[in-house]
VOKEBA-238163 format. One record per residue (C-alpha): residue number from 1; x, y, z; residue in one letter. Coordinates in Angstrom, 2 decimals. Example, Ala and Ser with C-alpha at 12.3 -4.5 7.8 and 13.67 -1.06 7.14 Angstrom:
BEGIN
{1 {12.30 -4.50 7.80} a}
{2 {13.67 -1.06 7.14} s}
***
This chain:
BEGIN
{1 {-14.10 -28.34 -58.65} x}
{2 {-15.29 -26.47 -55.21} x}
{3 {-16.14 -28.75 -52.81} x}
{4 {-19.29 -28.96 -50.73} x}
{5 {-19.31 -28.70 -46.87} x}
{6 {-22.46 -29.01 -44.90} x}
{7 {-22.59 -26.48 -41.87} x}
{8 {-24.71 -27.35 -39.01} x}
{9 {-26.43 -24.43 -37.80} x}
{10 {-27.81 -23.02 -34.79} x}
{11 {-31.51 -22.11 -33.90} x}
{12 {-33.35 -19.69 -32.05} x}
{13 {-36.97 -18.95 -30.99} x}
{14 {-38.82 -16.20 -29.64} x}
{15 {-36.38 -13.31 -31.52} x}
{16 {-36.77 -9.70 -31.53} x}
{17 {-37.05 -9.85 -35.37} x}
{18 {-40.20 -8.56 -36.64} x}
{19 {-41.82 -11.70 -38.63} x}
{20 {-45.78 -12.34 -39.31} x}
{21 {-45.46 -15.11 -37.52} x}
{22 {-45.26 -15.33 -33.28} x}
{23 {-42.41 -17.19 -31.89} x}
{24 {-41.19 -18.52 -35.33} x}
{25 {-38.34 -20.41 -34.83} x}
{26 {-34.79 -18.71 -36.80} x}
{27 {-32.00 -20.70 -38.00} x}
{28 {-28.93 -19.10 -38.24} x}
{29 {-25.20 -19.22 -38.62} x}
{30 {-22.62 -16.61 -37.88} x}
{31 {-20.81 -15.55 -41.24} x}
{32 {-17.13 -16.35 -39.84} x}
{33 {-17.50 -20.04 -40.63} x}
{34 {-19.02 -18.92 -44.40} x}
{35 {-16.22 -16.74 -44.56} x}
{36 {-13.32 -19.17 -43.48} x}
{37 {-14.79 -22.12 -46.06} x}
{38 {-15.41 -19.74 -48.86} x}
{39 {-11.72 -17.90 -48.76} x}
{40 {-10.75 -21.70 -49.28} x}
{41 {-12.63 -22.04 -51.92} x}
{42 {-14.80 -24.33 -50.22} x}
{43 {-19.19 -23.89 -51.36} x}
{44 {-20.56 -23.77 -47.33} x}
{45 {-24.15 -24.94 -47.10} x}
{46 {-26.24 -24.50 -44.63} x}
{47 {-27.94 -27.60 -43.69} x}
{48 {-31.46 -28.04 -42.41} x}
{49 {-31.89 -29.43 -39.38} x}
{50 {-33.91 -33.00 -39.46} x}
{51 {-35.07 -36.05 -37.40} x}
{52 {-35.58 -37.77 -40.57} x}
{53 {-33.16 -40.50 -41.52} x}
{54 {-33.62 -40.62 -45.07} x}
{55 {-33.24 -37.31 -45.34} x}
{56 {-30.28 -37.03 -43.76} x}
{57 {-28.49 -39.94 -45.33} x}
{58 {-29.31 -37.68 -49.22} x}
{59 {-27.82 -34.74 -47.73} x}
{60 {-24.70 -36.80 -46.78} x}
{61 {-24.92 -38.30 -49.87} x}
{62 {-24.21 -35.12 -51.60} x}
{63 {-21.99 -33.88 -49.39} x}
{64 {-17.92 -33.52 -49.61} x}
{65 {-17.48 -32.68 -45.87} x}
{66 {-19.38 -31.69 -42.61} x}
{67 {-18.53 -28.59 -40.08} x}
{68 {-20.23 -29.35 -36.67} x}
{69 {-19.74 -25.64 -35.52} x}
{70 {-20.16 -24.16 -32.26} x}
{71 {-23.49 -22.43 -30.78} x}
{72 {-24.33 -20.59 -27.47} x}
{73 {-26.10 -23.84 -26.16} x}
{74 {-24.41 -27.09 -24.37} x}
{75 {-24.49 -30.89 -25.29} x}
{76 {-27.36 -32.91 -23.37} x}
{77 {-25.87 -34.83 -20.62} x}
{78 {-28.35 -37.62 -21.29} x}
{79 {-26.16 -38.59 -24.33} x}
{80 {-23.24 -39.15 -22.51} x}
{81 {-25.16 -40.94 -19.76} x}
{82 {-25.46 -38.27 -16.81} x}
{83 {-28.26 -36.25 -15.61} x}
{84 {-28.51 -32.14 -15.93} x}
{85 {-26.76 -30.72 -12.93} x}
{86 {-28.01 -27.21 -12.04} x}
{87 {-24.68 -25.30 -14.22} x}
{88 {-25.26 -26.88 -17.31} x}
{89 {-26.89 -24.06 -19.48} x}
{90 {-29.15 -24.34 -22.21} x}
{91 {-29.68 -27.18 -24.52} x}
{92 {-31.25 -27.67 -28.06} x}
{93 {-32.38 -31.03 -28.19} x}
{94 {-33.33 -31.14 -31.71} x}
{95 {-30.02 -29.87 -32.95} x}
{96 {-27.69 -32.02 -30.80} x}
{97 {-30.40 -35.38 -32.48} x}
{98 {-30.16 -34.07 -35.69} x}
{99 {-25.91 -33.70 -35.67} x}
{100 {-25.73 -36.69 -33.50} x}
{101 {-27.37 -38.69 -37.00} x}
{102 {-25.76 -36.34 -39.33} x}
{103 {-22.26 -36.92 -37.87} x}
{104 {-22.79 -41.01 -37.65} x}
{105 {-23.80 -41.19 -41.30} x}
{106 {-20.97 -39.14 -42.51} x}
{107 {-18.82 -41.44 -40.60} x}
{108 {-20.19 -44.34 -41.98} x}
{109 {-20.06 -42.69 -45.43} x}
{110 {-16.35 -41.59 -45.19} x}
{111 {-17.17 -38.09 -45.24} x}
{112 {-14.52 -35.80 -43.76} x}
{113 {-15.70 -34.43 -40.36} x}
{114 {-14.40 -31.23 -38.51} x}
{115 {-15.86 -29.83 -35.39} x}
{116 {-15.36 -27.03 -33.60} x}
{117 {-16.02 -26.46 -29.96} x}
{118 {-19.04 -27.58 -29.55} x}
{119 {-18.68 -29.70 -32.70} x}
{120 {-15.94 -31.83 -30.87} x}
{121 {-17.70 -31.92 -28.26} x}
{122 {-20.45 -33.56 -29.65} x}
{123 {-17.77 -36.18 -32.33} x}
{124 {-16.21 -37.03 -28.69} x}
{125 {-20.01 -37.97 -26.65} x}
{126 {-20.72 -39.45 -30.60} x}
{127 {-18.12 -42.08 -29.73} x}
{128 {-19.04 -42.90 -26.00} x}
{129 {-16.62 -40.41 -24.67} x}
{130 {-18.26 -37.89 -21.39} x}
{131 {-17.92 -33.94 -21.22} x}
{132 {-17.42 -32.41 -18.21} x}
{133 {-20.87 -30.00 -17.72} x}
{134 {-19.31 -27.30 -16.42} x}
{135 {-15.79 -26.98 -15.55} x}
{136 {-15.73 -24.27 -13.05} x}
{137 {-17.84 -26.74 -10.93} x}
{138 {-16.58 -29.87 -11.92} x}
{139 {-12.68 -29.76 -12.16} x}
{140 {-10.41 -28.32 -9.29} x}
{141 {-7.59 -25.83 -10.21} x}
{142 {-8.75 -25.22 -14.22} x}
{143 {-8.38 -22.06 -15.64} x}
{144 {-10.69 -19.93 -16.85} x}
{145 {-11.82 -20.99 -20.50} x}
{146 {-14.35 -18.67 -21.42} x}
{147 {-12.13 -15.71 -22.15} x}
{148 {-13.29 -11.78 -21.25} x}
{149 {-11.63 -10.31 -24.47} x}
{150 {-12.90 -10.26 -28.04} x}
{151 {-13.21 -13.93 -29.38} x}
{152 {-10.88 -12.68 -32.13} x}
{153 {-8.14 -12.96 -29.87} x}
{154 {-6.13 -15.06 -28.27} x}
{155 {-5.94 -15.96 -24.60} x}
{156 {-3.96 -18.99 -23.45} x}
{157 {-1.75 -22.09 -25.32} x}
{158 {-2.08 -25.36 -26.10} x}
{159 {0.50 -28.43 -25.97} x}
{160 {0.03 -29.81 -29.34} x}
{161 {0.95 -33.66 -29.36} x}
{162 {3.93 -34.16 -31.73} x}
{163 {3.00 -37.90 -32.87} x}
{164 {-1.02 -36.39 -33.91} x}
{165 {-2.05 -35.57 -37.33} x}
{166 {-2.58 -31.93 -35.99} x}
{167 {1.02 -31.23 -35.50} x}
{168 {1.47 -32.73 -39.35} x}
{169 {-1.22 -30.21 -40.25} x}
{170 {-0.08 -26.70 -38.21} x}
{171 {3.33 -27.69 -38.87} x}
{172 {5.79 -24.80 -39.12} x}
{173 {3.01 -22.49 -37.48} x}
{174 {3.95 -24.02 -34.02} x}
{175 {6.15 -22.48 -31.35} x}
{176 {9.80 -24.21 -32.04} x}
{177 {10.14 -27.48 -30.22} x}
{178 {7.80 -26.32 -27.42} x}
{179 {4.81 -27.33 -30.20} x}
{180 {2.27 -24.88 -28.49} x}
{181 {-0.21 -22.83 -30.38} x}
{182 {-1.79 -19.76 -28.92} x}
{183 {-5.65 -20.20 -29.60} x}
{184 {-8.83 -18.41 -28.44} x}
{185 {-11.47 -20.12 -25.70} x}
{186 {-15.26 -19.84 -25.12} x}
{187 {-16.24 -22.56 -23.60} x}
{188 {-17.63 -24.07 -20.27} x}
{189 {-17.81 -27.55 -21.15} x}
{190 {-15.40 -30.11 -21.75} x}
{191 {-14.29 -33.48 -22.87} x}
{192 {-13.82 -35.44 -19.80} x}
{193 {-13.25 -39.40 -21.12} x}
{194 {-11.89 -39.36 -24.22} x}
{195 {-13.81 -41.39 -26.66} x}
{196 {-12.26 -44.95 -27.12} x}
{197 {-10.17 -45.00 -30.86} x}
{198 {-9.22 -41.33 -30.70} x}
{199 {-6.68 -39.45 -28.97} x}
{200 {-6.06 -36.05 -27.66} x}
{201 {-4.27 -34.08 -29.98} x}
{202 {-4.04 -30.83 -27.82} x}
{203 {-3.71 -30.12 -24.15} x}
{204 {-4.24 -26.90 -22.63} x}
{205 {-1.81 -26.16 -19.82} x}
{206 {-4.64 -26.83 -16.98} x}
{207 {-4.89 -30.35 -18.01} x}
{208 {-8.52 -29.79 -20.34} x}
{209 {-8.59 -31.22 -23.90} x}
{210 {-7.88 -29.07 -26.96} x}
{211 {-8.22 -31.48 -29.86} x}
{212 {-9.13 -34.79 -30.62} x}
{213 {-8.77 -37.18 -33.66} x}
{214 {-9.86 -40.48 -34.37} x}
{215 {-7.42 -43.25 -35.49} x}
{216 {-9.81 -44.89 -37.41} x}
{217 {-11.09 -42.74 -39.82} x}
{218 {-9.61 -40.65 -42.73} x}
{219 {-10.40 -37.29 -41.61} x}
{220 {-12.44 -37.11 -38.17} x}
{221 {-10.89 -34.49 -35.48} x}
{222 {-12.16 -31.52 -33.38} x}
{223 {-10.91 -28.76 -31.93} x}
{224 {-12.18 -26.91 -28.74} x}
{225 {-10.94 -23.38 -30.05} x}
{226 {-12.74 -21.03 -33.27} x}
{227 {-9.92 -21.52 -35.64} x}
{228 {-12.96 -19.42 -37.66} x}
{229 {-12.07 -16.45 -35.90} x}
{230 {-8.10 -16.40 -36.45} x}
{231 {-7.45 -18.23 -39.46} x}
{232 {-7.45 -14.37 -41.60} x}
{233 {-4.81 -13.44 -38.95} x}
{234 {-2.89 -15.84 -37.90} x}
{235 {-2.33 -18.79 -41.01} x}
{236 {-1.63 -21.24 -38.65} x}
{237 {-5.23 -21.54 -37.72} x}
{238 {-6.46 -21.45 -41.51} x}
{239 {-4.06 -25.20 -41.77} x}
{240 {-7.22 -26.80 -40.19} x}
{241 {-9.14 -25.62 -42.91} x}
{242 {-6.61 -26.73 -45.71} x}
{243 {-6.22 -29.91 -44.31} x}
{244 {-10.06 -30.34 -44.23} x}
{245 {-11.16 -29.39 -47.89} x}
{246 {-8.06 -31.28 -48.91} x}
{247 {-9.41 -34.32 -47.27} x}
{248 {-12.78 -33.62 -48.64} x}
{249 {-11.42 -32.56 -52.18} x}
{250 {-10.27 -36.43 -52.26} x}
{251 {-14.15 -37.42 -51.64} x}
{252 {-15.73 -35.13 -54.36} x}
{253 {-13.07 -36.84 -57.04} x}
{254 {-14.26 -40.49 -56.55} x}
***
């Protein structure tokens, strides 16, 4: 049996698109992370996004995973306890609420959780950990992490830490006993406290975190690259994805 793995998607307002109605709001979801779940033989589902707690708690309830993807907006810093400083771009408060909720009641349901950039992001400020709002501004000597070349390809390493789940998962895929991966990077924020009960699983070489996983759940980790974008080209990247549905495979049998 496929399984079935809730997608958050993203939102916009005000598009070009010719509709009858001014303004309506879109929701959307770029077809890589369809593509990546369904070559796994994974059913992706877009999810609607909701303040409601009931509602969210039936569409966990019928759920075998959750994706917290990535969007072209950044993480509130009122839920990690800061105020907006003048470089932290745009933010869409009812989808950071709504996978806030989501992302708690698939914990508490023991439903397998992957994010991805700003999907760990948000599992890491979930968990009481802080981002950093813009790391050009806000930490010395970093490299650049939003890269100038296609998202497709690769731009720097990472330091993948040989005692984490991750390295059990990539395996083989990594670079000898140096355990780097090459990934991808788009992204101006990043995890600055690591969330109490999880542990960085990947390390770029500037210092910023890569990865994280929890130690306390059965399947709960992030990663601040779009494995979604490599995992047709290099199979390394499409392990995440394995590992995932596997985990959530074990959910849809009980």
């Amino acid at each position: 049996m496929s399984v079935l793995v809730g997608i958050t998607p993203d939102t916009h307002s005000g598009s070009k698109l010719k509709t009858r109605i001014p303004d309506e709001s879109i929701v959307y979801l770029w077809d890589r992370y369809l593509e990546a779940l369904l070559e796994n033989c994974a059913i992706p589902v877009l999810l609607p996004i909701t303040d409601n707690d009931e509602q969210i708690c039936s569409i966990v309830n019928h759920l075998d995973g959750v994706l917290l993807a990535g969007g072209n907006f950044d993480v509130p810093p009122e839920m990690f306890g800061e105020e907006p400083k003048p470089w932290l771009g745009k933010v869409k408060m009812e989808r950071s609420n709504f996978e806030l909720k989501l992302l708690k009641e698939a914990v508490r349901s023991d439903v397998p959780v992957l994010g991805i950039c700003g999907g760990m992001q948000m599992i890491n400020v979930a968990f009481g950990g802080t981002l950093y709002q813009d790391i050009d501004q806000e930490r010395s000597g970093s490299a650049k992490h939003q890269q100038e070349q296609r998202a497709d390809s690769t731009s720097h390493t990472v330091a993948v830490s040989p005692e984490s789940r991750l390295c059990e998962i990539l395996g083989v895929g990594l670079k000898s006993e140096l355990q780097s991966l090459e990934v991808n990077s788009t992204h101006h924020q990043a995890i600055r406290d690591l969330a109490q009960g999880f542990r960085a699983s990947a390390v770029s070489p500037d210092g910023i975190v890569e990865g994280i996983e929890s130690q306390a759940h059965r399947f709960l980790m992030g990663v601040q690259w779009h494995p979604e974008l490599l995992y047709n080209q290099m199979d390394v990247h499409n392990r995440i994805f394995t590992a995932f549905l596997e985990a959530a495979a074990t959910r849809s049998s009980l």
